[in-house]
C-alpha positions as CSV (number, residue, x, y, z in Angstrom):
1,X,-6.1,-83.9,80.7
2,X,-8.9,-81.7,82.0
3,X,-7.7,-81.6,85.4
4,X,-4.0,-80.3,84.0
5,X,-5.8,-76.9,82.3
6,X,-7.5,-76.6,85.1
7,X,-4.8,-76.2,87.4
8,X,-2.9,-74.7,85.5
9,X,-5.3,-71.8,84.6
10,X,-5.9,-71.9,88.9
11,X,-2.3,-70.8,88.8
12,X,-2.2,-68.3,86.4
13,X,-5.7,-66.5,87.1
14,X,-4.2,-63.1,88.2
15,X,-2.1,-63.0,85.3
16,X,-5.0,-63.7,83.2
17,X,-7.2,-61.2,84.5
18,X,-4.3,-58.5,84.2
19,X,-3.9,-59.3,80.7
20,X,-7.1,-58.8,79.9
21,X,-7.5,-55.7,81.4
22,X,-4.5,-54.2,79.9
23,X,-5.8,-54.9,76.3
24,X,-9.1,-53.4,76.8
25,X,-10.9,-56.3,77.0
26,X,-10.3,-56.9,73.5
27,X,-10.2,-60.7,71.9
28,X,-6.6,-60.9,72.7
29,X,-7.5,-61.3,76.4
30,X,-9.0,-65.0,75.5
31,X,-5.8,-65.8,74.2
32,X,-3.6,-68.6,76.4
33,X,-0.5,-67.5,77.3
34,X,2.3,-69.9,76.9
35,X,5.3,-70.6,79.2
36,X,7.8,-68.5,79.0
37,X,5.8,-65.6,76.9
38,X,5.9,-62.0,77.8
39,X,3.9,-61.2,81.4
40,X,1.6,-58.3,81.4
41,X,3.4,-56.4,83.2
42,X,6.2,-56.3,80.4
43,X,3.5,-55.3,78.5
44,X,2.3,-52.7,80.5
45,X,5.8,-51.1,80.7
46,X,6.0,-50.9,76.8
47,X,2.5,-50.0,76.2
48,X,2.3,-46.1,74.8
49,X,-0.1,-44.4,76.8
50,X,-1.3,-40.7,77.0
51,X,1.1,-39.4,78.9
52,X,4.0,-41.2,77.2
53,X,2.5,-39.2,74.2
54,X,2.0,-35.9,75.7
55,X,5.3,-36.1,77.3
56,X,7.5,-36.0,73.8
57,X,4.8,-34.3,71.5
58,X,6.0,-30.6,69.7
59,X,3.7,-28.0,71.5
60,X,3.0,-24.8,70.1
61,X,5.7,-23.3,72.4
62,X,8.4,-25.4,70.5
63,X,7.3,-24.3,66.9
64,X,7.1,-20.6,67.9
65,X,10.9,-20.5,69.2
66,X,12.1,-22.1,66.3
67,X,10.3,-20.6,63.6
68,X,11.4,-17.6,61.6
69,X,10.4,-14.1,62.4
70,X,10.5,-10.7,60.3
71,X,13.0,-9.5,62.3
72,X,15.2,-12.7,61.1
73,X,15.6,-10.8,57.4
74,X,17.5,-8.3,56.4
75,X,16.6,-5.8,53.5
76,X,18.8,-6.6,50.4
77,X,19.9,-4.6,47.3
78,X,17.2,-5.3,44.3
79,X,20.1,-5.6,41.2
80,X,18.8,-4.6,37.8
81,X,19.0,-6.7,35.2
82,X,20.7,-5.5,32.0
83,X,18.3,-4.9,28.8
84,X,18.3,-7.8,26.4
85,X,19.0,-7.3,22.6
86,X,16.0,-6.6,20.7
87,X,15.0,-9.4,18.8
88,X,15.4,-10.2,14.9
89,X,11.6,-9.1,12.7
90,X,9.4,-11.4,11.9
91,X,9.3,-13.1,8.6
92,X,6.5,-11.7,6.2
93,X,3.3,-12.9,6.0
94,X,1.7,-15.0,3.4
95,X,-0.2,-13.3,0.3
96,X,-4.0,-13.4,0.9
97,X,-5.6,-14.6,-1.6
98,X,-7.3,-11.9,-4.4
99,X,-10.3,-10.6,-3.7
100,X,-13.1,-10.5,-6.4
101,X,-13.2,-8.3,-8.8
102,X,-15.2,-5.1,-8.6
103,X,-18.4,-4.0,-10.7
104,X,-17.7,-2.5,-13.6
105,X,-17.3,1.3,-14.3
106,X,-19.4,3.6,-16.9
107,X,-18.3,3.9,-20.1
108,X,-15.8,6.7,-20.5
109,X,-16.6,9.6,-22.6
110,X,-15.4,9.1,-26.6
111,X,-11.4,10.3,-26.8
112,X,-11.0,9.8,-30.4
113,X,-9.8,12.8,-32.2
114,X,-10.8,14.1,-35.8
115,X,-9.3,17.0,-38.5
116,X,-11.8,19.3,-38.6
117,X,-10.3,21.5,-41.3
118,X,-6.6,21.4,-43.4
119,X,-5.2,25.4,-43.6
120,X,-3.0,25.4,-46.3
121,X,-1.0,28.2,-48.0
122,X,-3.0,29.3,-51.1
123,X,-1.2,29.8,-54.4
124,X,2.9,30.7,-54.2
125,X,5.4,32.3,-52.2
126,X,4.1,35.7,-50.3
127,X,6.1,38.6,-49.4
128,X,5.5,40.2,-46.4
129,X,7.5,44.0,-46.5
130,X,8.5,46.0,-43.7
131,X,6.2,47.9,-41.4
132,X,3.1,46.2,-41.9
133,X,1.2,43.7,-41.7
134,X,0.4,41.1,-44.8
135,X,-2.6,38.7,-45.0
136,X,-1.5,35.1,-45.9
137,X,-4.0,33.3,-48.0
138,X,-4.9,30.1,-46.7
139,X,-7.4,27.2,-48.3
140,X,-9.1,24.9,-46.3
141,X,-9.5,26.7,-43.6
142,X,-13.1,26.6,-42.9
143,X,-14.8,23.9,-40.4
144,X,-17.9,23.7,-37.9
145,X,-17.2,23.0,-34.3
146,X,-19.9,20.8,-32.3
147,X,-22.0,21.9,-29.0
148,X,-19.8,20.5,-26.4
149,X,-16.4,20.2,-28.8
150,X,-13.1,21.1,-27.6
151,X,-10.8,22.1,-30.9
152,X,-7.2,22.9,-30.6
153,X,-5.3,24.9,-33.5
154,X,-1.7,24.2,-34.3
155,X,0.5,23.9,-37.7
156,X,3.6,25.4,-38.6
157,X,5.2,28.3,-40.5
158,X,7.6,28.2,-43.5
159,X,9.3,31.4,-44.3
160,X,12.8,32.8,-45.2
161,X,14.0,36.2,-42.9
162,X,15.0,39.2,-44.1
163,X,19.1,40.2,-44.6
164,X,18.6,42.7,-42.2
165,X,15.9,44.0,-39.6
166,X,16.0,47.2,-38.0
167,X,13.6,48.8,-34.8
168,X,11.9,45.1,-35.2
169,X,10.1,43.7,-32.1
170,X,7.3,41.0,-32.1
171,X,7.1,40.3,-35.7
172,X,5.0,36.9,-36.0
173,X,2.8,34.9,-38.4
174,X,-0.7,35.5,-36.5
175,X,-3.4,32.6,-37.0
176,X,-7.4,34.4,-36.6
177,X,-10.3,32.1,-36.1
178,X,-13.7,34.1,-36.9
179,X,-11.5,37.6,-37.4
180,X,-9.9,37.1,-33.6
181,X,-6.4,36.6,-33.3
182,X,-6.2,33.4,-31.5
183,X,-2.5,31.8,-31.6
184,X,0.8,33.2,-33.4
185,X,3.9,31.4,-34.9
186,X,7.2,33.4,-33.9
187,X,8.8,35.1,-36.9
188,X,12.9,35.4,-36.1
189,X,15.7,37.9,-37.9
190,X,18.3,35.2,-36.9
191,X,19.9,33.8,-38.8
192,X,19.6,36.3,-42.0
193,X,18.6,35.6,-45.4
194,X,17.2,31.7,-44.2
195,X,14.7,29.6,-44.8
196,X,13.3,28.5,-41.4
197,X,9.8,26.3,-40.4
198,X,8.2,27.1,-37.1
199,X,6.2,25.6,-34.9
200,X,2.7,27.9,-33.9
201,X,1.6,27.5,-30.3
202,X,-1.2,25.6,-30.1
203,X,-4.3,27.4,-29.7
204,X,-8.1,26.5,-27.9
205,X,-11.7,27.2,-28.7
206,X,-13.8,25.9,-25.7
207,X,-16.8,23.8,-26.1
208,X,-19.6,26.3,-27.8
209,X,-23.3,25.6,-26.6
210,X,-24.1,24.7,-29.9
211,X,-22.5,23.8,-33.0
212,X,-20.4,26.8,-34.8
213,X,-19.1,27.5,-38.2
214,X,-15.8,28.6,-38.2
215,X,-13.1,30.1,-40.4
216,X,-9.2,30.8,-40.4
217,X,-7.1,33.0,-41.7
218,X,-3.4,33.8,-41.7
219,X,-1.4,37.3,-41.9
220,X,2.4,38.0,-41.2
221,X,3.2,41.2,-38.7
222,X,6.6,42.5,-39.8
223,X,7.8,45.3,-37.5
224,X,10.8,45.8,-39.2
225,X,11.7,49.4,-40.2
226,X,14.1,49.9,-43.6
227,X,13.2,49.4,-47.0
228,X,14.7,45.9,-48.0
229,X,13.6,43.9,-44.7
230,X,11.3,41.7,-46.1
231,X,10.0,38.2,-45.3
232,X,8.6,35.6,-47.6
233,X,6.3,33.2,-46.4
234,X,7.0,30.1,-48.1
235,X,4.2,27.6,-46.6
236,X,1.2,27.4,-44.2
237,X,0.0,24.5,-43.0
238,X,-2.3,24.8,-40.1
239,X,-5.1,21.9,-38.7
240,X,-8.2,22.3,-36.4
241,X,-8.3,19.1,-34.3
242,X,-11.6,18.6,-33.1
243,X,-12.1,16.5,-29.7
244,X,-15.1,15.3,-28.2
């Protein structure tokens, strides 16, 4: 049996050593080759080598003919989109929650208002003839106004007009505070011969410095010219209101 490998590896020496070197001296060359397996040279043939490899690699000259160049595109037209619809609002917000309650304010200043005096027609009916003018007595009419008091003066006027009136202009029930005319009720010739209550315009005294007595009085200017155009002055009733 020995003798047998021996020749037979006599025989195939040269195709042993070939081997070897064509696979680099690797482990591979220790490996027997049987009958009928492929020869070196077969090997060889196949084998990829370096200049197998540089033969079909791309080079640089390959990529640069086939690549794309600026020149290869052509300006195009830029197309404008059209403008969308504008789109639906937003639902509201949820409530915040409240925020705390602020400190509180000063006191205001007292509103309440108060009669400081009742002006009422004294006695009976008055009659106020033509061309002159006829003091109305009043009761009542006296009240003291406190340092920084506003008072306001207002009432009304009953009296019945005349049958006639002629050359009259501005006759009028005039309301004095402290001898100074201070607010007026108007005293119509329409309709004649009637009984009629009107309203005086309200009148002001501004807050005194210190507190002040005051008094009222009453007195009917009747412009009218002819004997016979008379008024009569049926009623006063005239109130200080005092506020402060």
């Amino acid at each position: 049996m020995p003798h047998s490998i021996f020749a037979h590896l006599r025989a195939n020496a040269v195709g042993y050593v070939a081997l070897f070197v064509a696979l680099g001296g690797s482990s591979y060359a220790a490996v027997r080759l049987a009958p009928g397996s492929v020869g070196s040279a077969a090997i060889a043939k196949s084998a990829v080598t370096h200049a197998k490899l540089a033969a079909n690699s791309v080079g640089t000259a390959n990529v640069a003919n086939h690549s794309l160049r600026s020149s290869d595109f052509k300006s195009g037209t830029i197309l404008q989109g059209l403008q969308g619809d504008t789109g639906t609002s937003g639902l509201d917000g949820l409530k915040g929650p409240t925020g705390a309650a602020g400190p509180t304010g000063p006191a205001g200043r007292d509103g309440s208002a108060s009669i400081g005096a009742r002006a009422r027609l004294a006695g009976g009916s008055v009659s106020a003839p033509h061309g002159a003018s006829t003091s109305v007595p009043v009761s009542g009419g006296t009240w003291t106004q406190a340092a920084g008091e506003l008072d306001f003066v207002a009432g009304s006027v009953t009296l019945h007009t005349p049958a006639s009136c002629t050359g009259s202009f501005g006759n009028s029930l005039v309301i004095s505070v402290d001898g100074t005319p201070l607010t007026f009720a108007a005293a119509p010739t329409v309709p004649a011969s009637t009984t009629l209550t009107i309203p005086l315009v309200v009148g002001t005294l501004a807050e005194p410095n210190g507190g002040t007595s005051h008094t009222l009085t009453a007195s009917l200017a009747n412009s009218c010219t002819k004997s016979g155009e008379d008024y009569s002055i049926n009623g006063v009733s005239v109130d200080a209101v005092k506020i402060g």
